[in-house]
Residue, then its C-alpha position, 0 to 999 in steps of 0.5 A: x337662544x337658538x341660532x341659525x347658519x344659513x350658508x350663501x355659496x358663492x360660485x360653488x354648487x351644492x354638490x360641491x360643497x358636499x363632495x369637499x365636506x360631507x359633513x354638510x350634505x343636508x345642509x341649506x344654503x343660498x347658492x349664487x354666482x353674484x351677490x346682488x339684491x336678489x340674493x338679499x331678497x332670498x336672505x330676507x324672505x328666509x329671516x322673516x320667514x317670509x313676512x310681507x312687510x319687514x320692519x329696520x331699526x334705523x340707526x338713531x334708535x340703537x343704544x350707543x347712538x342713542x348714547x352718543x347723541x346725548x338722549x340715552x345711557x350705557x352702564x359702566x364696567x358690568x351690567x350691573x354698573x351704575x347707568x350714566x349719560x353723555x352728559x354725566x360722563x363728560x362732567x365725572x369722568x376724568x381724562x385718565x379714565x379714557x379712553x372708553x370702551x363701547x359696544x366694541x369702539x374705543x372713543x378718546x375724551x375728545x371723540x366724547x366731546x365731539x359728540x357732545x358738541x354737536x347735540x348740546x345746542x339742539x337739546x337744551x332741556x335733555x341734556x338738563x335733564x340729566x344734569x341740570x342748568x348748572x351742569x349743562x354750564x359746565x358742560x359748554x365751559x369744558x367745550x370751550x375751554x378744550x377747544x372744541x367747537x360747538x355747532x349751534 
């Protein structure tokens, strides 16, 4: 994979950036006294190489929210690792196995539960999807039972 540097010279010239490095003569760059939407406009127009339609994954798409609102998975420990769900998670993990470590957040097993409680109610049949009526019992009995409050 190749990466690039494009350099945003805030209130700096081009001219002075190479009289201090040299090494970067050559080098383009975004030069602006403010950063405001006409530097994000020249940024954007240079990622996407000038395409007149640009496309965001909004955030609900991204895995660890995907996770963390019950409808995807994360691999534990390597990549690997056996695949699990929110809901799986909270029904084996035991509480000396948290915190849990993803995509660079910490979350504590009452942060789990938080997320847990405020999707359970909307996705009756994902949360059985993945675990079963059985399971999903379980899940609402560990809520109530460690005091977590469960939006409906």
């Amino acid at each position: 994979m190749i990466k690039k540097l494009l350099p945003i010279w805030y209130n700096v010239q081009k001219k002075d950036i190479e009289e201090l490095s040299p090494g970067l003569s050559g080098i383009v760059g975004i030069v602006s006294s403010n950063i405001n939407i006409d530097v994000f406009e020249k940024v954007r127009k240079i990622l996407s190489k000038n395409a007149p339609t640009i496309g965001i994954i909004p955030i609900y798409q991204y895995p660890k929210y995907l996770f963390l609102s019950g409808h995807g998975e994360i691999v534990i420990g390597n990549p690997d690792g056996p695949a699990t769900s929110l809901w799986e998670l909270i029904i084996h993990l035991e509480s000396d196995e948290y915190p849990i470590f993803i995509e660079g957040e910490l979350f504590l097993k009452e942060d789990i539960l938080i997320y847990a409680a405020n999707s359970i109610m909307h996705i009756p049949e994902v949360v059985e999807r993945f675990v079963g009526s059985k399971g999903r019992l379980n899940i609402l009995e560990t809520l109530k039972r460690e005091g977590v409050y469960i939006s409906e």
